[in-house]
N, C-alpha and C positions, 0 to 999 in steps of 0.2 A: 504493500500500500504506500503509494506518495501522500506527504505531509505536508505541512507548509506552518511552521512557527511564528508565529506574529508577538513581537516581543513588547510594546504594550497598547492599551488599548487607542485603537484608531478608526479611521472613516473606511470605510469600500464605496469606491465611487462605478458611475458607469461612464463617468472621461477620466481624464487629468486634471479638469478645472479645479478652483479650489473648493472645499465642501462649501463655503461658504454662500457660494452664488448657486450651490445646485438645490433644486427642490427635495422634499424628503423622498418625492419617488426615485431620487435617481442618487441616493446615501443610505449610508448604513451604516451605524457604531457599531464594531466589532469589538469585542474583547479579546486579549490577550491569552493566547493559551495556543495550543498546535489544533492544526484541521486537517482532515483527508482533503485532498488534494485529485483533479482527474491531469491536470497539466497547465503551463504554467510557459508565458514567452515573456522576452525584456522589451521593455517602451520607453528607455534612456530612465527617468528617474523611479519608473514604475511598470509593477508586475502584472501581466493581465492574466489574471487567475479563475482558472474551472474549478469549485469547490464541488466533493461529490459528494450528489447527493445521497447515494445511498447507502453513505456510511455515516448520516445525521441527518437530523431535521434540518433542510435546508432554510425554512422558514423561522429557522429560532437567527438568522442572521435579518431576515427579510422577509416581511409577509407576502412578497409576492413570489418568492420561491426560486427569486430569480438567483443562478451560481454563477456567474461571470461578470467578475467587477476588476476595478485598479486597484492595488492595493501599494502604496507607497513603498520605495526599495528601504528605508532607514526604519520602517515601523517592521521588516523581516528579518529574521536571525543570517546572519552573513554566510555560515554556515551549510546553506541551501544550495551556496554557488550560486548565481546571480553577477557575482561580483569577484570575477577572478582579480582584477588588478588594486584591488584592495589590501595592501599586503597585511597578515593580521603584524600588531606589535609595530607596525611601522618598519619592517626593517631595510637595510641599504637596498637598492638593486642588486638581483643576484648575476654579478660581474661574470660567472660560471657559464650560466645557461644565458646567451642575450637576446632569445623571441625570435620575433618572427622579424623578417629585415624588409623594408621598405624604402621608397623613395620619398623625399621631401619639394615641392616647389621652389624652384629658385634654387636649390641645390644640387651638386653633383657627387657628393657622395652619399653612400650608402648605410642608412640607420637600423635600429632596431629597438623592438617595442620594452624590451628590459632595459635600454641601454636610457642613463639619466638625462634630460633637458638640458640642465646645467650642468659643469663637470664635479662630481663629488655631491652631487645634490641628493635631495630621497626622493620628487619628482620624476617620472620616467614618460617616456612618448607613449606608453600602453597606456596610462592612465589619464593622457590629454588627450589621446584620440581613440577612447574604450573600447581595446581592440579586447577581441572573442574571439580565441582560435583566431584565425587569419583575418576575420572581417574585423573593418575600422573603417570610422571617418577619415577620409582624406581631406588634407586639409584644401582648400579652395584657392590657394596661390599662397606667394609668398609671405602678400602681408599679415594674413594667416598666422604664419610659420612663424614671424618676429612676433605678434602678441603673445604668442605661446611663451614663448623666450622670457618676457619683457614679465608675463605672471608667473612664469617658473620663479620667477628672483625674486616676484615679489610673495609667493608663495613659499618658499624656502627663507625671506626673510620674518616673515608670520610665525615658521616652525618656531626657530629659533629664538622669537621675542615670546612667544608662549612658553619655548621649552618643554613639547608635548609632541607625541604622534598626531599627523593629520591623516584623514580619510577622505579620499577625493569621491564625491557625488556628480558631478556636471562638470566637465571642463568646457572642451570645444563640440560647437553642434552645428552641423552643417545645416543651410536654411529649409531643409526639409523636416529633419528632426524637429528645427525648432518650431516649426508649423504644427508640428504632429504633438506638443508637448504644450502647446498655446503659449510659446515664449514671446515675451516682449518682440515687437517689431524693427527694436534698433538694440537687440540684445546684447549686451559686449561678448555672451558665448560664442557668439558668429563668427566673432575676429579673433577670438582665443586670448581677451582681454578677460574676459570674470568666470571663475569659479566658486561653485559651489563644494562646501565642505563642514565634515566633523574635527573634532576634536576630543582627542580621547580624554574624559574623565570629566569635560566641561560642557554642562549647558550651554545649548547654542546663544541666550540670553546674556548670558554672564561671557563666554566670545567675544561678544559686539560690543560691551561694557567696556570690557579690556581694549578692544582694539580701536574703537573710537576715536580716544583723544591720540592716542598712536600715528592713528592712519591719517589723519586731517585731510587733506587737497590730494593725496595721493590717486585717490579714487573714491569709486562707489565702496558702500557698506552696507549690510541688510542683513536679517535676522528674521527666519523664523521659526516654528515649536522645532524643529527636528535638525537643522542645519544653517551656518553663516554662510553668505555671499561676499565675494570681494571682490573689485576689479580695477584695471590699471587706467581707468581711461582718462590721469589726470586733470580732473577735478573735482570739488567738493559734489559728493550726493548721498542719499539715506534716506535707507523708505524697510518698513516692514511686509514679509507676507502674509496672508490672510490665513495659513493655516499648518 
């Protein structure tokens, strides 16, 4: 039997939108605890999950019996696989094994998805462009390619002033994705300017507290329940999400 652990309680939606603007036909508070599962595919921040029904009352999730909702990747046990380049514990890139090896725009030599952004960094190009086995976003050109760079430094600068493992949620998303995830239409994802992330052991609240007065004019900043946003698009901006 497949499971699917939901580590604590949260919405099941029938988009990505945030619960907040959805009607209750289209939400559903779930509580925390493991569910039979019939299968289960990735939608960049979220899981689009068959609950089965015939190993529960489908209805104790939703009266209308409906099993197929979004369910947010950070409210799942990591555990599940979902999220291969998530390394648990934070550790270095493993210099050993270097991935899968790609091409870059604007560049002529040849990368790989283990191999770090910056040199010496714990960023790596698997986890800016969420590569799965061999598929990954290519990045869109070069300019692309330097916002990655330009938030690697500034993300490897983040580590270091927290002095904490990070976990990468959202790096770069090519404009289909971010169409399919209802991302802002002038997203700095697009250009590999903002990231979305955890941070081990710290409320994404308490995050953005810390980083705040830190981060001033550098960029965007933002904070919601499950994860901080950051991006390099030097200037002041801050805004919270709805859920």
């Amino acid at each position: 039997m497949h499971t699917l652990t939901i580590t604590a309680p949260t919405w099941v939606k029938t988009s990505t939108k945030a619960a907040s603007v959805l009607p209750d036909s289209d939400k559903a508070f779930i509580k925390a605890g493991t569910y039979p599962i019939q299968s289960y595919s990735e939608l960049d921040d979220y899981l689009l999950v068959t609950f089965d029904p015939t190993k529960f009352n489908i209805k104790d999730i939703h009266p209308t019996g409906r099993n197929t909702w979004h369910v947010y990747k950070p409210h799942v046990e990591d555990a599940a696989g979902y999220s291969p380049n998530n390394k648990p514990k934070d550790e270095p890139p493993d210099v050993k094994n270097p991935g899968v090896a790609f091409k870059l725009p604007g560049q002529s030599s040849t990368f790989y998805s283990n191999q770090p952004i910056i040199q010496n960094g714990n960023f790596t190009w698997g986890e800016a462009l969420h590569f799965s086995g061999k598929a990954y976003r290519p990045p869109a050109n070069a300019r692309v390619v330097d916002g990655i760079i330009s938030s690697a430094k500034a993300m490897q600068d983040i580590r270091e002033f927290l002095d904490r493992p990070i976990y990468i949620n959202s790096w770069y998303r090519d404009p289909a994705t971010n169409r399919r995830v209802n991302g802002a239409t002038q997203s700095t994802h697009m250009t590999g300017l903002g990231v979305d992330f955890r941070v081990e052991g710290m409320l994404p609240a308490d995050v953005y507290a810390k980083l705040d007065p830190w981060w001033g004019n550098r960029g965007g900043l933002a904070s919601s329940s499950v994860f901080t946003h950051a991006d390099v698009r030097g200037y002041y901006a801050r805004w919270r999400y709805g859920f």
